[in-house]
N, C-alpha and C positions, 0 to 999 in steps of 0.2 A: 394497304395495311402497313403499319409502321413497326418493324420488330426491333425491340431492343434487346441488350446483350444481358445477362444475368451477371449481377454484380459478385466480381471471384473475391472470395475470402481468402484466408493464409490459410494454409494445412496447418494441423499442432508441429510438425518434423520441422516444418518453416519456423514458426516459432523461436524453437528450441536454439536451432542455428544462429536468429536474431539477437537474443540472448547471448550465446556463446560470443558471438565476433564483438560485442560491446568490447571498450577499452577498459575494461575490468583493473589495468590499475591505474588508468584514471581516476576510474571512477572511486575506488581504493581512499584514493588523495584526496579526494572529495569531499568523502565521510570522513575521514580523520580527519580533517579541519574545519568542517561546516554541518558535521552530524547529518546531511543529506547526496544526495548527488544524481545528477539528470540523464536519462537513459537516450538511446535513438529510440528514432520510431520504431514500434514495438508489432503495433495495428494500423493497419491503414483505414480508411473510410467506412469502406463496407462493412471490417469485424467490428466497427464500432458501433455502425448503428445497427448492428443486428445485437451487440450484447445491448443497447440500447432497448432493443423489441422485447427482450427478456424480459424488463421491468415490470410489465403488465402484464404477465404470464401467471398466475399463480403456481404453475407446477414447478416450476427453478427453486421455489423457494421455501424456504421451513420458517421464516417467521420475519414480519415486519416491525420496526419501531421507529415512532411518532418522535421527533426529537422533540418539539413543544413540552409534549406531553411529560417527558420524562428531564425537563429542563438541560436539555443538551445543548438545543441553541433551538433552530426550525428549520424547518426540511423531513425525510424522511430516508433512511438507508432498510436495505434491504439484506438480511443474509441468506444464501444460497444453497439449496439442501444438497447431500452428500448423492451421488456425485456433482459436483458443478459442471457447467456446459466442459464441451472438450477444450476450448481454448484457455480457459480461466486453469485448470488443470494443467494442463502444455506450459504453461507460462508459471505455476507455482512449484513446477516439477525443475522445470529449466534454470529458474535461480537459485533453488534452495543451495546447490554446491557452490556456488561461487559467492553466496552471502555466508554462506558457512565454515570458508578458511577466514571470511575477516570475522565471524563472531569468536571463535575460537582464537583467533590474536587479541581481542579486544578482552575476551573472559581471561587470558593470560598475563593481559597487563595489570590487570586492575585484581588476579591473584582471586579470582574465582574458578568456579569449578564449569568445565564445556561438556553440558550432558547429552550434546548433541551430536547422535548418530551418523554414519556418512551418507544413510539417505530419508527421504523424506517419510518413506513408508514406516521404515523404524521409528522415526523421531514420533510422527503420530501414532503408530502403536505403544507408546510410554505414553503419550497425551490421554489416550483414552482409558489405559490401566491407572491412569493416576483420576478419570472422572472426568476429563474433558472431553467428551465426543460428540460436540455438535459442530457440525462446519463451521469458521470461521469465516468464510470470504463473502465480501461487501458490495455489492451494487447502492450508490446512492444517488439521490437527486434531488436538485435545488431549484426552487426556482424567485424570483423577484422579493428580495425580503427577507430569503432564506440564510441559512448563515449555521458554523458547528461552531460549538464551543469548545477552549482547550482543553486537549483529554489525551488518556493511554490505551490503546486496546490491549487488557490486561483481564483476563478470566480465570486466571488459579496461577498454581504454583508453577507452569510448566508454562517456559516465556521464550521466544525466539527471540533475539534481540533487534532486528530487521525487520523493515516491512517495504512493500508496494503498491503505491498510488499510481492508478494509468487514468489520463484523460481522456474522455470521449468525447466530448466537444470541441470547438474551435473557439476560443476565447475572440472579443471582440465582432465573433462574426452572432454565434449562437448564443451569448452572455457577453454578458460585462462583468466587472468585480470578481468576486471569487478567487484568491488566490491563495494556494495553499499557505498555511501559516506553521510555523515551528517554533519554537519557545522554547530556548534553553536558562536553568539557571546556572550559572558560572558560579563557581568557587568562590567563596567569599567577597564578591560584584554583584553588580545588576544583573537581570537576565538579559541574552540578546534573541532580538527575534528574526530569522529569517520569512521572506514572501517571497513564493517561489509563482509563475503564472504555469499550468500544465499545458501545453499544446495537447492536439489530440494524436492520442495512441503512443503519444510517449511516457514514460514511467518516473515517477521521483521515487530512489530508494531513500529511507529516512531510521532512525534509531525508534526504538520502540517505548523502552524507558529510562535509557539513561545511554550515554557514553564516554571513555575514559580520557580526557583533558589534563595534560599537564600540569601540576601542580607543585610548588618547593619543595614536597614529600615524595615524588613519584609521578604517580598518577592516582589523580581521583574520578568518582565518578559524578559527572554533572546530568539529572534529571531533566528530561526533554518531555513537554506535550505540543502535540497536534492539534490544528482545528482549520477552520477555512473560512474568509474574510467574507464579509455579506455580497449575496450577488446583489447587482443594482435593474440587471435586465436579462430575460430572456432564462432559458433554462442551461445546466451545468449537470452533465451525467459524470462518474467516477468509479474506478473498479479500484477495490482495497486488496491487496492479495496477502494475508498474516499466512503467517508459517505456524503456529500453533494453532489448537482447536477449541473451541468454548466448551 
C-alpha cells in the first residue's frame, strides 16, 4: 500500500507574516507610478487548490453572477458569504494596515478626506451602518472564451481605495491568456493600459477608482478600471480581496 503525505497548507499567523515581510516600500513605489504593484508568493500550491475546491461548495458562498448575463464580459465570479474561509480573512486582515498608510497619503494629496479607521473591523463597522453589509470578497473563474470587462468594484459611498488580486493558477501551465488588465485615464492624454500575468499565489495590489498623478496644478486624480484579457485555454481561478463591503 502506497501512503501519501497530506498536502500542508499555510496557517492564517503564516500568512499574516507573509504579508508583513513584503518590501512595503517597494511596493509603495510601485503604486505611485504604475497604480499597481506585485506581491511575493502569498499561497503556495495546496492553499490554492483548496480555495480552488471552495468554488463548487455552495456553502462559502452568498451569491453568484453570470458575467454574460449581466454584460460584464464571460465567465462567472463568485462572492463569499460572511465569514469567508480563514485564509481569505488572514490575508484581508493582514494588509488592510499597510494599504492604509498609502490610502491615507494618497486621500492627502489629492486633499480629500481618510475615513478610514486604523483597523479593519472599524472600517467595516461604518460600511455596514452606512448599508453596505454583504461580504465583498471574490472567487472567480474562467475558462476558454472567458474574459472581464473593464470595471470598478464600487458599491456605495464607502470605497477603500486598494484592492487584491491573488492567483490560483499557473499561467502557461493551467491557462493561457488571461492577464490582468488595468486602465488608467491620464490627465488630459490617452489612457495607459498596464498587463500584468498573476503567478500563482502571488497578489497584484491595484487602485480601486482613481489615483493621484502629478499634474501642473498639483495633483490630480486619474480614474483607473480593471478587467482581465480573454483566456485562450485551459481554466484561470482568482481571489479578489476589497476592503469595503457591498
Amino acid at each position: 500500500m502506497t501512503l501519501t503525505t497530506p498536502e500542508r497548507r499555510t496557517r492564517p499567523g503564516a500568512l499574516a507574516r507573509r504579508v508583513a515581510a513584503a518590501d512595503w516600500p517597494a511596493l509603495t513605489g510601485e503604486l505611485d507610478e504604475l497604480g499597481c504593484a506585485s506581491t511575493p508568493r502569498l499561497l503556495g500550491p495546496a492553499d490554492c487548490r483548496a480555495l480552488i475546491a471552495h468554488y463548487d461548495e455552495e456553502r462559502h458562498f452568498r451569491s453568484t453572477v453570470d458575467m454574460a448575463r449581466h454584460r460584464f464580459g464571460s465567465g462567472r465570479y463568485r462572492y463569499f458569504a460572511d465569514p469567508p474561509p480563514a485564509p481569505v480573512q488572514a490575508l484581508r486582515e493582514a494588509f488592510y494596515p499597510h494599504l492604509l498608510t498609502i490610502a491615507r497619503d494618497w486621500a492627502d494629496r489629492l486633499g480629500r478626506p481618510a475615513p478610514w479607521p486604523d483597523t479593519l473591523g472599524e472600517w467595516l463597522a461604518r460600511c455596514h451602518r452606512a448599508g453596505q453589509g454583504k461580504s465583498a470578497q471574490i472567487l472567480l473563474r474562467y475558462g476558454a472564451g472567458d474574459w472581464n470587462a473593464l470595471h470598478r468594484d464600487l458599491f456605495g459611498e464607502m470605497v477603500f481605495p486598494l484592492q487584491v488580486v491573488i492567483g490560483l493558477n499557473e499561467q502557461g501551465t493551467d491557462y493561457t491568456g488571461g492577464e490582468f488588465l488595468l486602465v488608467e485615464q491620464r490627465p488630459r492624454a490617452q489612457s495607459r493600459g498596464t498587463a500584468t500575468v498573476l503567478p500563482q499565489g502571488h497578489g497584484l495590489i491595484f487602485t480601486t477608482r482613481d489615483r493621484p498623478v502629478r499634474s501642473a496644478r498639483g495633483w490630480s486624480a486619474a480614474p483607473v478600471r480593471h478587467g482581465v484579457s480573454l483566456v485562450r485555454s485551459g481554466h484561470r481561478h482568482s481571489l479578489g480581496l476589497v476592503f469595503h463591503d457591498a
